[in-house]
mmCIF file of the N, C-alpha and C atoms, coordinates in Angstrom:
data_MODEL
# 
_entry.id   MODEL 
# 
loop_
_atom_site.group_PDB 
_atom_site.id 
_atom_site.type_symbol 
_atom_site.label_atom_id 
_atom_site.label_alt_id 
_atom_site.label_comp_id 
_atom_site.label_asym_id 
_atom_site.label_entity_id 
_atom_site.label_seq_id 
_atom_site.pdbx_PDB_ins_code 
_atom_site.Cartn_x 
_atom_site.Cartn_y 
_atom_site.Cartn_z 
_atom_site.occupancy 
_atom_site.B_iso_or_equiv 
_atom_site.pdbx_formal_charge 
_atom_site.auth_seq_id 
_atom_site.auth_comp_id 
_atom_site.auth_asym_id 
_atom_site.auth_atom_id 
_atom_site.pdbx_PDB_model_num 
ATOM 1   N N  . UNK A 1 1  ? -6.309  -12.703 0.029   1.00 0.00 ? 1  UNK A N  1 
ATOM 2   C CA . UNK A 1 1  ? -7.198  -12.330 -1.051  1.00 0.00 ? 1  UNK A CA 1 
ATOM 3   C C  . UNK A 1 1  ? -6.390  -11.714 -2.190  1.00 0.00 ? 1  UNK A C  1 
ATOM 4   N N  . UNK A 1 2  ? -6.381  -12.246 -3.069  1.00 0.00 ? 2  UNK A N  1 
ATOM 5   C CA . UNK A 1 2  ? -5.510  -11.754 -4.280  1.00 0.00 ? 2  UNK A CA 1 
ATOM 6   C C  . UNK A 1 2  ? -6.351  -10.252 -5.003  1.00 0.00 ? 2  UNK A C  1 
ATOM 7   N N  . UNK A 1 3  ? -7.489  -10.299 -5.148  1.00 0.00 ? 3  UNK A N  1 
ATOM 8   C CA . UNK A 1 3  ? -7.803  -9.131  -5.439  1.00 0.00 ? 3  UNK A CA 1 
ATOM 9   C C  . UNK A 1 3  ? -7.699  -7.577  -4.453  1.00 0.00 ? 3  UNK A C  1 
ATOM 10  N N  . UNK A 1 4  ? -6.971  -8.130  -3.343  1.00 0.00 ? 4  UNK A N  1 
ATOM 11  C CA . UNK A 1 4  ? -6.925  -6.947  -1.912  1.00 0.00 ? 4  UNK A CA 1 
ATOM 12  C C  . UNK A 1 4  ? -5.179  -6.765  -2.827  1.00 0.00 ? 4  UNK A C  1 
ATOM 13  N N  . UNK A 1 5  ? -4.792  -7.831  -2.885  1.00 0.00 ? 5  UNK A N  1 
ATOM 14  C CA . UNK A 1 5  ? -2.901  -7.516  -3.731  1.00 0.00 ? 5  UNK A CA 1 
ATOM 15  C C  . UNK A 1 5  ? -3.080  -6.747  -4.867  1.00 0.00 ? 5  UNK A C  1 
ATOM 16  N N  . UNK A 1 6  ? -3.326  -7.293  -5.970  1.00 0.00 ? 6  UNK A N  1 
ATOM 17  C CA . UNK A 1 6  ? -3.953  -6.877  -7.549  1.00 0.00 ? 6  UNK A CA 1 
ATOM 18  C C  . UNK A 1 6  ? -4.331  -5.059  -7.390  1.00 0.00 ? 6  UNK A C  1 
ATOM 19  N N  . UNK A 1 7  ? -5.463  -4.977  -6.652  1.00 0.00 ? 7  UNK A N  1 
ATOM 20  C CA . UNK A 1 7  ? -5.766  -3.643  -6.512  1.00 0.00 ? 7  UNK A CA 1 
ATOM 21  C C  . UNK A 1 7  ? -4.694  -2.551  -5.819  1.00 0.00 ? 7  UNK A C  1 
ATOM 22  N N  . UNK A 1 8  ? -3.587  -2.797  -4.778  1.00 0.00 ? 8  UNK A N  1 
ATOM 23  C CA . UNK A 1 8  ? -3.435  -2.301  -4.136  1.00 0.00 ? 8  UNK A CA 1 
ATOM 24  C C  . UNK A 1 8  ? -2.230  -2.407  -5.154  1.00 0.00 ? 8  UNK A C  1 
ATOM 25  N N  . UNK A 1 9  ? -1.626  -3.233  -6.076  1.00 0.00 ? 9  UNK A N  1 
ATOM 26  C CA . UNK A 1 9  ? -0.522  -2.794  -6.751  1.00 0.00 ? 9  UNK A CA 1 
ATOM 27  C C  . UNK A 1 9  ? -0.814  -1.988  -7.679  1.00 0.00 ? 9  UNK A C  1 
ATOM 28  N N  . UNK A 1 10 ? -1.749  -2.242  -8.458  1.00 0.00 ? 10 UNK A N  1 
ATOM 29  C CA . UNK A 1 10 ? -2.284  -1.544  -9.400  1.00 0.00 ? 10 UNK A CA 1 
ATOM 30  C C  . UNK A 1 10 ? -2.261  -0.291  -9.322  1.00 0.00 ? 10 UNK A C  1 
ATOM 31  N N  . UNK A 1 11 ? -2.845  0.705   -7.860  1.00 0.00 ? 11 UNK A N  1 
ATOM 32  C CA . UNK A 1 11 ? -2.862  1.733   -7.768  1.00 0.00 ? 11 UNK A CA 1 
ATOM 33  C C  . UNK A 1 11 ? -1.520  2.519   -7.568  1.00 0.00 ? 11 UNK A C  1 
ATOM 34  N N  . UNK A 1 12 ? -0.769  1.699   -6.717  1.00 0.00 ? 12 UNK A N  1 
ATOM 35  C CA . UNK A 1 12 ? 0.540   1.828   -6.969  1.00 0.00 ? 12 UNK A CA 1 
ATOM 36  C C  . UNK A 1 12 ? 1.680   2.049   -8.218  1.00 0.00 ? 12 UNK A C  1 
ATOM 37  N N  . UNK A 1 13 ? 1.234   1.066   -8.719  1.00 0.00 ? 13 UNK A N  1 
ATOM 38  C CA . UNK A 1 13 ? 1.840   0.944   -9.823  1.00 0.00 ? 13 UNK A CA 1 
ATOM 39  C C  . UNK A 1 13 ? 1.746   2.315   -10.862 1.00 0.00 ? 13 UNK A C  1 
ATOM 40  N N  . UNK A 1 14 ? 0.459   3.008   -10.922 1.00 0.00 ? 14 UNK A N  1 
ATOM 41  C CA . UNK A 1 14 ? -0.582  4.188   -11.378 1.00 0.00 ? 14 UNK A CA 1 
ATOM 42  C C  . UNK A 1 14 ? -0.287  5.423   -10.657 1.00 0.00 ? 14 UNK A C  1 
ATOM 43  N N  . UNK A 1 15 ? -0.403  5.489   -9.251  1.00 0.00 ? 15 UNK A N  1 
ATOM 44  C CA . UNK A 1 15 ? 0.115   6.500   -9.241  1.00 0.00 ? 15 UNK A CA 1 
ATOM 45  C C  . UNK A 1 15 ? 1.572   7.210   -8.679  1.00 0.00 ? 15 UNK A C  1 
ATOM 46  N N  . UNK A 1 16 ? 2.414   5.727   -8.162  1.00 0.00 ? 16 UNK A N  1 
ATOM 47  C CA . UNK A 1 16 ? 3.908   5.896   -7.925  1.00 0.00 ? 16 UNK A CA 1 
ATOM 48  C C  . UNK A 1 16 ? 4.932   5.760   -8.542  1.00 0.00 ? 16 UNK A C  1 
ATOM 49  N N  . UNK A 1 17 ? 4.708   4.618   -9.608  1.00 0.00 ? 17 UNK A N  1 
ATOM 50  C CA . UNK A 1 17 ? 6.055   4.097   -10.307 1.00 0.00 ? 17 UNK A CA 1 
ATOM 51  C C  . UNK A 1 17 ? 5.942   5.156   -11.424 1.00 0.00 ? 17 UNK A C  1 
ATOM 52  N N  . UNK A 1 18 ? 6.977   5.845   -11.980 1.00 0.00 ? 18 UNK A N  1 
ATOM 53  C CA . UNK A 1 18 ? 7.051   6.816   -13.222 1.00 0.00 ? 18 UNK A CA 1 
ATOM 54  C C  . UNK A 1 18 ? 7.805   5.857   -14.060 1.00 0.00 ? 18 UNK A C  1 
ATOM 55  N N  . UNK A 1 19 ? 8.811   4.856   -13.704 1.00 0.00 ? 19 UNK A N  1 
ATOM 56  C CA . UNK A 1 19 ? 9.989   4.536   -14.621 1.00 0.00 ? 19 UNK A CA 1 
ATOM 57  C C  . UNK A 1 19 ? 9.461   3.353   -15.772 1.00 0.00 ? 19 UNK A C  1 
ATOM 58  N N  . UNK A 1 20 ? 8.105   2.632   -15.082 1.00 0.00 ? 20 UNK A N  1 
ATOM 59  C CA . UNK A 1 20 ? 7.404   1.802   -15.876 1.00 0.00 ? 20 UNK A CA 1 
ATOM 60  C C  . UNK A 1 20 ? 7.984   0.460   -14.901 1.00 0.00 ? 20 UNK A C  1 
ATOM 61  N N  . UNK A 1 21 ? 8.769   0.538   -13.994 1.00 0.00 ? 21 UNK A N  1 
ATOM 62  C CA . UNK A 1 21 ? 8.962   -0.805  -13.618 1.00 0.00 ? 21 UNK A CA 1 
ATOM 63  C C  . UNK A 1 21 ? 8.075   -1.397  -12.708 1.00 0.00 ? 21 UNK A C  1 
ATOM 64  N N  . UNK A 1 22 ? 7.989   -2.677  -12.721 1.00 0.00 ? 22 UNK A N  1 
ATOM 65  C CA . UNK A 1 22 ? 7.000   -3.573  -11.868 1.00 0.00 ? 22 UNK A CA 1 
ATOM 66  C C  . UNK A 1 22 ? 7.681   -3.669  -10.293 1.00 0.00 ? 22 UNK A C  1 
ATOM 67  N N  . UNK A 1 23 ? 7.029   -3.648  -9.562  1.00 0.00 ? 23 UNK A N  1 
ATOM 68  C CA . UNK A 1 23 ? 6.828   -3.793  -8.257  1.00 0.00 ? 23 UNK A CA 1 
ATOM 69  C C  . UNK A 1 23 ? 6.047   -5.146  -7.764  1.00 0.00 ? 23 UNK A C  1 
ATOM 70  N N  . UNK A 1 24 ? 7.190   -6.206  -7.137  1.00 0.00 ? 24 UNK A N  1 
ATOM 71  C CA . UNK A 1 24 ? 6.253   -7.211  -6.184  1.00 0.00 ? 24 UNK A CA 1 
ATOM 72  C C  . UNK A 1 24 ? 5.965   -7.331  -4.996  1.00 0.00 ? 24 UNK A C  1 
ATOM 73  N N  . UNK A 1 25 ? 5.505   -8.305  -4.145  1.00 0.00 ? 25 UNK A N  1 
ATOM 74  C CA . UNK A 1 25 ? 5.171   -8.125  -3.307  1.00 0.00 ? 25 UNK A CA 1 
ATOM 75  C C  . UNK A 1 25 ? 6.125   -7.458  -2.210  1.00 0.00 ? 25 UNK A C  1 
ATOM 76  N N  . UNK A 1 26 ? 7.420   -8.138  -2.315  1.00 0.00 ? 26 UNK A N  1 
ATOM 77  C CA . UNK A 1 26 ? 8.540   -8.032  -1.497  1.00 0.00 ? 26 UNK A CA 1 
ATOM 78  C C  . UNK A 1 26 ? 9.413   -6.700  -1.728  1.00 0.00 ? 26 UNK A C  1 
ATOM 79  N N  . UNK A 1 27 ? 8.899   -5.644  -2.584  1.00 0.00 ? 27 UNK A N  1 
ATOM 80  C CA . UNK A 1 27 ? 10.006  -4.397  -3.075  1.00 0.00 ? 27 UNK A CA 1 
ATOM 81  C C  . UNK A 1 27 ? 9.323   -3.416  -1.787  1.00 0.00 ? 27 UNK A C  1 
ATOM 82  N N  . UNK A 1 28 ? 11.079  -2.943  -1.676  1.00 0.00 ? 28 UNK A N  1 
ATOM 83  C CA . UNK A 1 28 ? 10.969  -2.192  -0.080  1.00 0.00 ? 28 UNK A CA 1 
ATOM 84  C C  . UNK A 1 28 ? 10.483  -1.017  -0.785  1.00 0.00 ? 28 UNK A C  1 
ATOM 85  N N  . UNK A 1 29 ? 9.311   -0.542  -0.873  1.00 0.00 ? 29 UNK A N  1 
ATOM 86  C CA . UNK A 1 29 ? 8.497   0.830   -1.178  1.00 0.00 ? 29 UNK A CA 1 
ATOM 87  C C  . UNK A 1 29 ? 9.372   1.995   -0.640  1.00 0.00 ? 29 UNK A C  1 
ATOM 88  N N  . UNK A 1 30 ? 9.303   1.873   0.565   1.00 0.00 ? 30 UNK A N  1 
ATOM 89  C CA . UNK A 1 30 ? 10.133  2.992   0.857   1.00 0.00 ? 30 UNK A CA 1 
ATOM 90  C C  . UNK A 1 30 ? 11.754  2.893   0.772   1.00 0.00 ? 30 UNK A C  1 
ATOM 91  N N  . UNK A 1 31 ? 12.019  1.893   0.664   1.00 0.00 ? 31 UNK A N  1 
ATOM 92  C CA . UNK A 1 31 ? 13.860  2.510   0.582   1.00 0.00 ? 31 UNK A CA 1 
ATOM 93  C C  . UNK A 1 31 ? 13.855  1.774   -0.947  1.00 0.00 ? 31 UNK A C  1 
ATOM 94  N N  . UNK A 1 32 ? 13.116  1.778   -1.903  1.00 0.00 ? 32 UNK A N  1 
ATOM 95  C CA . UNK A 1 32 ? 13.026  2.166   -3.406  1.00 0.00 ? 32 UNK A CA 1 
ATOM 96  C C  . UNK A 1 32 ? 13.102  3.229   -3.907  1.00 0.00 ? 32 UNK A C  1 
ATOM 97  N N  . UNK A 1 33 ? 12.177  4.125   -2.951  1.00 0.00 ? 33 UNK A N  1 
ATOM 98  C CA . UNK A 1 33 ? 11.653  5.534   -2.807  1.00 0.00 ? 33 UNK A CA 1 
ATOM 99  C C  . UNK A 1 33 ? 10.920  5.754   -4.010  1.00 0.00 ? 33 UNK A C  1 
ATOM 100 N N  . UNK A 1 34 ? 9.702   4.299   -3.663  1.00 0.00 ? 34 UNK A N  1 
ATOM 101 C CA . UNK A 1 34 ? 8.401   4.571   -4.830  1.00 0.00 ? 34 UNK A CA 1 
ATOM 102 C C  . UNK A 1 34 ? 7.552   5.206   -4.117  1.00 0.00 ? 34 UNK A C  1 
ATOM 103 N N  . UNK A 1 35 ? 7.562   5.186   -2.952  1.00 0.00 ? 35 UNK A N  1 
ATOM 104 C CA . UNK A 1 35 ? 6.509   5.960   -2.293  1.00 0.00 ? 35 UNK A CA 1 
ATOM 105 C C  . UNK A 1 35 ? 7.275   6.894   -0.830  1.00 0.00 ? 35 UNK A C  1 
ATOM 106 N N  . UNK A 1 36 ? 6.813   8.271   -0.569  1.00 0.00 ? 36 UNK A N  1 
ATOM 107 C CA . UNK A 1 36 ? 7.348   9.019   0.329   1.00 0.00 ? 36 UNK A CA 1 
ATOM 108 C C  . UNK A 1 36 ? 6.567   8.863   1.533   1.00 0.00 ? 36 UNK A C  1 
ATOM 109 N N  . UNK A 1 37 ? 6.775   10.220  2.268   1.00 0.00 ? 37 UNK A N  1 
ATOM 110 C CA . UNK A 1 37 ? 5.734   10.119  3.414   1.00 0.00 ? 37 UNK A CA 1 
ATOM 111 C C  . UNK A 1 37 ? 4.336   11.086  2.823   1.00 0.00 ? 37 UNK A C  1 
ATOM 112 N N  . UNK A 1 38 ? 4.382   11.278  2.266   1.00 0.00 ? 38 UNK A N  1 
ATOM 113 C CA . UNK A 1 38 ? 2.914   11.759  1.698   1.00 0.00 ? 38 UNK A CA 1 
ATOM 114 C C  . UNK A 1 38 ? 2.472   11.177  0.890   1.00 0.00 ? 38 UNK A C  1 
ATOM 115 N N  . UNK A 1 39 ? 3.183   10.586  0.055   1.00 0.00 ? 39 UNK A N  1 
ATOM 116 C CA . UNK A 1 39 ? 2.433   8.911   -0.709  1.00 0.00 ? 39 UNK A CA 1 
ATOM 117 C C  . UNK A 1 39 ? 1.912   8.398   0.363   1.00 0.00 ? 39 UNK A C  1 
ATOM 118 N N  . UNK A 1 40 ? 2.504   7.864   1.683   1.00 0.00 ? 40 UNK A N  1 
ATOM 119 C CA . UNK A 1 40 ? 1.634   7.157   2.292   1.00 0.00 ? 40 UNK A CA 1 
ATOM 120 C C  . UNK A 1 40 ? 0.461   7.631   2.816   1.00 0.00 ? 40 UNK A C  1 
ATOM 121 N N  . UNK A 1 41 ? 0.183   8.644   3.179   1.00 0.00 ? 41 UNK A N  1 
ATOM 122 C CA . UNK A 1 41 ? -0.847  9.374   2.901   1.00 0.00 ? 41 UNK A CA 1 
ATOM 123 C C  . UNK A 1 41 ? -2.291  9.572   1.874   1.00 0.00 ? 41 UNK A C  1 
ATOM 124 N N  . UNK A 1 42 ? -1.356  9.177   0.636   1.00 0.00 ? 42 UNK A N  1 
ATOM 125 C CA . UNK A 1 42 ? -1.885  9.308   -0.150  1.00 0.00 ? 42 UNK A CA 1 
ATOM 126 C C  . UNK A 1 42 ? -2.916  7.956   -0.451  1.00 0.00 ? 42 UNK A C  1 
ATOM 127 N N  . UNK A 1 43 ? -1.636  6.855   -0.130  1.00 0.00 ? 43 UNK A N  1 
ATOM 128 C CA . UNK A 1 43 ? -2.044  5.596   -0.246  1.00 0.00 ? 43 UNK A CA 1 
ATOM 129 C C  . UNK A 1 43 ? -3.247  5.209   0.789   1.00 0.00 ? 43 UNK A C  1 
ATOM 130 N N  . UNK A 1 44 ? -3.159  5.250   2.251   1.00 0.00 ? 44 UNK A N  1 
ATOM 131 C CA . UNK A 1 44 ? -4.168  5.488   3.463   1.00 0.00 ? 44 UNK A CA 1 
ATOM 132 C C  . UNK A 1 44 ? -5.191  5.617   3.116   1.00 0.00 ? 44 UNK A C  1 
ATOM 133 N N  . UNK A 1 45 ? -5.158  6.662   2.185   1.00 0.00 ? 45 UNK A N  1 
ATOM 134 C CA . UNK A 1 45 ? -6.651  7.532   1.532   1.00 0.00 ? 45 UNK A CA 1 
ATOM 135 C C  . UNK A 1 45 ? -7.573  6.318   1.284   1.00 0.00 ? 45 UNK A C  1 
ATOM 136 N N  . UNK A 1 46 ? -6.748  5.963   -0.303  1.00 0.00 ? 46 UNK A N  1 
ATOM 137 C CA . UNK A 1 46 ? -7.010  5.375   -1.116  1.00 0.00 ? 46 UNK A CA 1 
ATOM 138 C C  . UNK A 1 46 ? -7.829  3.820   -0.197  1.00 0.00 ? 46 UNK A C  1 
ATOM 139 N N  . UNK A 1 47 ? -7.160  3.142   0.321   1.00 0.00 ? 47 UNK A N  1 
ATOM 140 C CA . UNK A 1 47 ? -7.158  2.098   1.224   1.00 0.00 ? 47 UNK A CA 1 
ATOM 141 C C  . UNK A 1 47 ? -8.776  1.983   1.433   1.00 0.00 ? 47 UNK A C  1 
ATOM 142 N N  . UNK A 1 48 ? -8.813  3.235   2.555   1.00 0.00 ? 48 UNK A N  1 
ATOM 143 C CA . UNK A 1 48 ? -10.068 3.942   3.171   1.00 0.00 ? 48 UNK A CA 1 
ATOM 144 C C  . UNK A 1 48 ? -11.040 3.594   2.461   1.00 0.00 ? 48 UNK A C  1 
ATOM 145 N N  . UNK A 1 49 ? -11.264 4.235   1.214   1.00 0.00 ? 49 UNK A N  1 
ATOM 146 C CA . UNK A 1 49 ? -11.975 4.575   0.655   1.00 0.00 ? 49 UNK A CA 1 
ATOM 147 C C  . UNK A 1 49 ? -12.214 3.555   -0.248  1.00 0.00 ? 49 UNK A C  1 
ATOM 148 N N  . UNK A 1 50 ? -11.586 2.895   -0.855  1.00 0.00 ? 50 UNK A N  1 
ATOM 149 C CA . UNK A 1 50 ? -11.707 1.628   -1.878  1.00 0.00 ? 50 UNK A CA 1 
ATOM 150 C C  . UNK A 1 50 ? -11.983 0.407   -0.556  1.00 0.00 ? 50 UNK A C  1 
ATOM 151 N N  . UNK A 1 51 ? -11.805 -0.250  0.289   1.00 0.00 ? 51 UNK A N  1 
ATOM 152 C CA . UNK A 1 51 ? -11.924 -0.864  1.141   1.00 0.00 ? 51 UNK A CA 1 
ATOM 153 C C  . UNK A 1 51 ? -12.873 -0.654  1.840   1.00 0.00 ? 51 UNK A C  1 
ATOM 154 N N  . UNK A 1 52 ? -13.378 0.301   2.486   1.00 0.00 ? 52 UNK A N  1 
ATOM 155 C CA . UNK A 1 52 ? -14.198 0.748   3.792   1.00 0.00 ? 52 UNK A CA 1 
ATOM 156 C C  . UNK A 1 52 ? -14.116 0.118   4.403   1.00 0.00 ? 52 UNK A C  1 
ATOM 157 N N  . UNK A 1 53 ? -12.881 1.098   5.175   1.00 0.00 ? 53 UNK A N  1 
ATOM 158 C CA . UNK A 1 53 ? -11.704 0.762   6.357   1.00 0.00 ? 53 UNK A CA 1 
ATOM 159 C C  . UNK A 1 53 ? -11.648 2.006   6.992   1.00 0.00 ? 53 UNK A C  1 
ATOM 160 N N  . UNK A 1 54 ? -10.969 2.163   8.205   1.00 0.00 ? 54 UNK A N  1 
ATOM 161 C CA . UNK A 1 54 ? -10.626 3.171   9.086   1.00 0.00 ? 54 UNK A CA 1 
ATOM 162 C C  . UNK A 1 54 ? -9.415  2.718   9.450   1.00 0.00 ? 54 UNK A C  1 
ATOM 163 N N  . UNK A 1 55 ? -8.382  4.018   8.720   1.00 0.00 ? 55 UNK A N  1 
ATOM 164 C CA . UNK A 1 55 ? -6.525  3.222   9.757   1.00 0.00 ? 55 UNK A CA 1 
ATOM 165 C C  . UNK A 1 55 ? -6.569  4.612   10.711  1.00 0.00 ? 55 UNK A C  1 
ATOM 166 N N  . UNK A 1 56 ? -5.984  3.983   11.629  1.00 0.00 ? 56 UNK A N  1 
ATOM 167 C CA . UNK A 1 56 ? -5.294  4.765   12.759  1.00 0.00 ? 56 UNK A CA 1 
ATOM 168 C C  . UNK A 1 56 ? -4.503  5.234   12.624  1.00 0.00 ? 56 UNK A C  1 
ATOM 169 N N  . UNK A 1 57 ? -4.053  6.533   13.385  1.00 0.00 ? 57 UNK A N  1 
ATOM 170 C CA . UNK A 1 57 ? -2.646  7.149   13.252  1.00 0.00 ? 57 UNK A CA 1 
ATOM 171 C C  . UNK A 1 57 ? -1.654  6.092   13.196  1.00 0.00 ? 57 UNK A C  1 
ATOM 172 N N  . UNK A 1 58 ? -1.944  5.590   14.617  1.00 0.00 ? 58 UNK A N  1 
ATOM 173 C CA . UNK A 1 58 ? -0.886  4.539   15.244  1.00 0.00 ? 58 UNK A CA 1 
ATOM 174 C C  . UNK A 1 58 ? -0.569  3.170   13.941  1.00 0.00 ? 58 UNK A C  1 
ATOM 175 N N  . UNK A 1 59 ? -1.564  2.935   13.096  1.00 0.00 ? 59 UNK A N  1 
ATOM 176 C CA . UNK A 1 59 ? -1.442  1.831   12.388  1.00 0.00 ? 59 UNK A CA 1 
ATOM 177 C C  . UNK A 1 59 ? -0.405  2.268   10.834  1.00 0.00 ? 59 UNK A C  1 
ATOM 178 N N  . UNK A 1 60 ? -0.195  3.866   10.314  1.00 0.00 ? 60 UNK A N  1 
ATOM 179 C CA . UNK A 1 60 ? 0.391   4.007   9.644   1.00 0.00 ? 60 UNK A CA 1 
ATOM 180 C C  . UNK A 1 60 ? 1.927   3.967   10.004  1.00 0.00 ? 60 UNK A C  1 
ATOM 181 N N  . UNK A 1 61 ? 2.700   2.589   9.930   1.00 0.00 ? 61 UNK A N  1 
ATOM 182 C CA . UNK A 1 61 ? 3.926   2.478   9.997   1.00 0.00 ? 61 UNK A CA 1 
ATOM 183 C C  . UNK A 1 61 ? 4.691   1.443   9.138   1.00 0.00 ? 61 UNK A C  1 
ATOM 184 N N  . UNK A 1 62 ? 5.940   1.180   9.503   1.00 0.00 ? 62 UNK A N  1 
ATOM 185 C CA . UNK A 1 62 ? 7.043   0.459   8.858   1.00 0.00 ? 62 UNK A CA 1 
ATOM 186 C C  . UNK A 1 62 ? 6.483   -0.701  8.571   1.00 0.00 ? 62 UNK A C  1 
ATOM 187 N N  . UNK A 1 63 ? 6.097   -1.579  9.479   1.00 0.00 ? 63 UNK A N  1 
ATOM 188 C CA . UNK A 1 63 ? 5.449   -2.774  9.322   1.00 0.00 ? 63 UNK A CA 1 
ATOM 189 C C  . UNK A 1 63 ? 4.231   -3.221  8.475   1.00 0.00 ? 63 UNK A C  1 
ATOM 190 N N  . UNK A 1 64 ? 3.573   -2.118  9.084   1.00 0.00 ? 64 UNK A N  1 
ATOM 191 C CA . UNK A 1 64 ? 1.829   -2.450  8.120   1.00 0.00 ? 64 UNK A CA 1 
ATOM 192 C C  . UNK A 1 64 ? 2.528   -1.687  6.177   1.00 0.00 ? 64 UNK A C  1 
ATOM 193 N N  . UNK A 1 65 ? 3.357   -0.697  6.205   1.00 0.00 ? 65 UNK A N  1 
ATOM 194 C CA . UNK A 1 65 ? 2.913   0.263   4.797   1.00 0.00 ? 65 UNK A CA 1 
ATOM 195 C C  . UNK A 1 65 ? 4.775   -0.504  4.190   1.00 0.00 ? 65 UNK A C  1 
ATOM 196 N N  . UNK A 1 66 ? 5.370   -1.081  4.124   1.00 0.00 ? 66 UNK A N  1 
ATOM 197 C CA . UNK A 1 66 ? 7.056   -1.365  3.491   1.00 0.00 ? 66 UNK A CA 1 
ATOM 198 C C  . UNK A 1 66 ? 7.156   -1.764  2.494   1.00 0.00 ? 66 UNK A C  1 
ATOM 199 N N  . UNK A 1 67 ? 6.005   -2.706  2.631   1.00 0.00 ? 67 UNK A N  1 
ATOM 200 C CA . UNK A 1 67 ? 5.911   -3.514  1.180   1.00 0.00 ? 67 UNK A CA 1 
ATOM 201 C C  . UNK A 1 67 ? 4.538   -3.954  0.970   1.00 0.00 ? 67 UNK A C  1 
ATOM 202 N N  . UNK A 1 68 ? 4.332   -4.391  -0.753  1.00 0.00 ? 68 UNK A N  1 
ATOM 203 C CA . UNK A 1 68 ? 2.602   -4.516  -0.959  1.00 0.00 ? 68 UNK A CA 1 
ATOM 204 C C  . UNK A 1 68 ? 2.320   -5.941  -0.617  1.00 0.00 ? 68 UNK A C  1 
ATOM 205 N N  . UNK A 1 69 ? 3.536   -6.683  0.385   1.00 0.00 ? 69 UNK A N  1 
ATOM 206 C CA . UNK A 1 69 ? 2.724   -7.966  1.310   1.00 0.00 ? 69 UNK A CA 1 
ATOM 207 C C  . UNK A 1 69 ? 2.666   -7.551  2.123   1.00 0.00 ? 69 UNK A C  1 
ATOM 208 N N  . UNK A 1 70 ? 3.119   -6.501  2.933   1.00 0.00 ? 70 UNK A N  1 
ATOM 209 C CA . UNK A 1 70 ? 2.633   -5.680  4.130   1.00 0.00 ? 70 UNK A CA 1 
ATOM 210 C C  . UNK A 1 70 ? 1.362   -5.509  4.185   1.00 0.00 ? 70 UNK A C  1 
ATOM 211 N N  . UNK A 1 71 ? 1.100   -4.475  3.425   1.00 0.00 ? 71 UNK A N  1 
ATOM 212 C CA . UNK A 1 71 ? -0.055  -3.471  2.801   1.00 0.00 ? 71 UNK A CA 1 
ATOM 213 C C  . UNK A 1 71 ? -1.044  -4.865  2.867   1.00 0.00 ? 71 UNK A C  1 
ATOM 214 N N  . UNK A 1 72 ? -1.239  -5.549  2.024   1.00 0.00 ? 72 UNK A N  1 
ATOM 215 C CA . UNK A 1 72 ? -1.746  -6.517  1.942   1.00 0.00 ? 72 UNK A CA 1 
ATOM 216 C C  . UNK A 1 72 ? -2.871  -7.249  3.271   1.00 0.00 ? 72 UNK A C  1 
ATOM 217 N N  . UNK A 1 73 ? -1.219  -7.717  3.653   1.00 0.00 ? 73 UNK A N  1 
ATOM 218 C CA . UNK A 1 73 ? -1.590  -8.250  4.744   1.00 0.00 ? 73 UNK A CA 1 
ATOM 219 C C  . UNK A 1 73 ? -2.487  -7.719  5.942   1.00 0.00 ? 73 UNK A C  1 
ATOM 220 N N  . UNK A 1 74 ? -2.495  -6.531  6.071   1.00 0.00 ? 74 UNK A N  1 
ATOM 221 C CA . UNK A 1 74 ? -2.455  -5.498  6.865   1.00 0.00 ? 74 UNK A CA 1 
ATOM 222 C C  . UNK A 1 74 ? -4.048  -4.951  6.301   1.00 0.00 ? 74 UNK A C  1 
ATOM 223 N N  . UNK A 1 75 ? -4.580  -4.553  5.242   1.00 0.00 ? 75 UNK A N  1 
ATOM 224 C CA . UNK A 1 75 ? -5.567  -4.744  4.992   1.00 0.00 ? 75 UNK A CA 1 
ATOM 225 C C  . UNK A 1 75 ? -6.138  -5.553  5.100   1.00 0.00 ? 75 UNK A C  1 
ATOM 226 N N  . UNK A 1 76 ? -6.178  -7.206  4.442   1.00 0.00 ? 76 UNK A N  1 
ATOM 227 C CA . UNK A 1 76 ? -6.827  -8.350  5.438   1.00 0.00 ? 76 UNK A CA 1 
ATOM 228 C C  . UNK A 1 76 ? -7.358  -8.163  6.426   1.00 0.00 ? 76 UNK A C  1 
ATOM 229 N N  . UNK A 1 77 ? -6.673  -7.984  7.396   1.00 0.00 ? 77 UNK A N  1 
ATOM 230 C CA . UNK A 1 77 ? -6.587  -8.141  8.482   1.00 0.00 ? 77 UNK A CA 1 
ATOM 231 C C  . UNK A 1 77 ? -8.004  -7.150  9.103   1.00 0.00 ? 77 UNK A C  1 
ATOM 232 N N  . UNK A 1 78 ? -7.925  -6.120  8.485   1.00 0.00 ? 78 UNK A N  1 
ATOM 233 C CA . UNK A 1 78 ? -9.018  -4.905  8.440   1.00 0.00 ? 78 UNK A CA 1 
ATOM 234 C C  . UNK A 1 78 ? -10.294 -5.358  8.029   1.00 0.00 ? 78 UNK A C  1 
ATOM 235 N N  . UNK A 1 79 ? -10.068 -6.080  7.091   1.00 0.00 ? 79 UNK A N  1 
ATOM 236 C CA . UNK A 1 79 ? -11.295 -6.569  6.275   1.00 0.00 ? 79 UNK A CA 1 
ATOM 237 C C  . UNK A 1 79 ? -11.597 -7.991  6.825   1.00 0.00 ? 79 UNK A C  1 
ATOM 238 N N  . UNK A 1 80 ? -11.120 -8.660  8.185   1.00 0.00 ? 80 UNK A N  1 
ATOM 239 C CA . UNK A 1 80 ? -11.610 -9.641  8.632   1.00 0.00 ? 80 UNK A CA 1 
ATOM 240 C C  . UNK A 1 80 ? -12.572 -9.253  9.949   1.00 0.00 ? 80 UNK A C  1 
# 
């Protein structure tokens, strides 16, 4: 779903990137260090709440949160 990508960069883009640069699907979020461990947190929130979704402890990790085809994907998946 391109609008599950679109949104989820967007917010990103809004409330992580300061330098003005673009972020695609494939930029390692965390070893960019656009987002920390309380960004992801932050991001989770957001997810939650714009989606109406429930993540698990267990589901906030490397795989599902690295990159916004992760994220992505990983929401899908929620929303199927």
């Amino acid at each position: 779903m391109a609008e599950v990508v679109t949104t989820i960069q967007q917010f990103i883009t809004t409330e992580f990137v300061k330098d003005g640069s673009a972020i695609v699907e494939t930029t390692n979020l965390l070893e960019e260090e656009i987002i920390d461990s309380l960004g992801i947190f932050t991001l989770v929130a957001f997810i939650e709440s714009r989606f109406s979704v429930k993540i698990t402890p267990e589901e906030v990790n490397l795989d599902n949160f690295e990159t916004l085809a992760a994220i992505s994907a990983f929401v899908e998946s929620k929303l199927s």
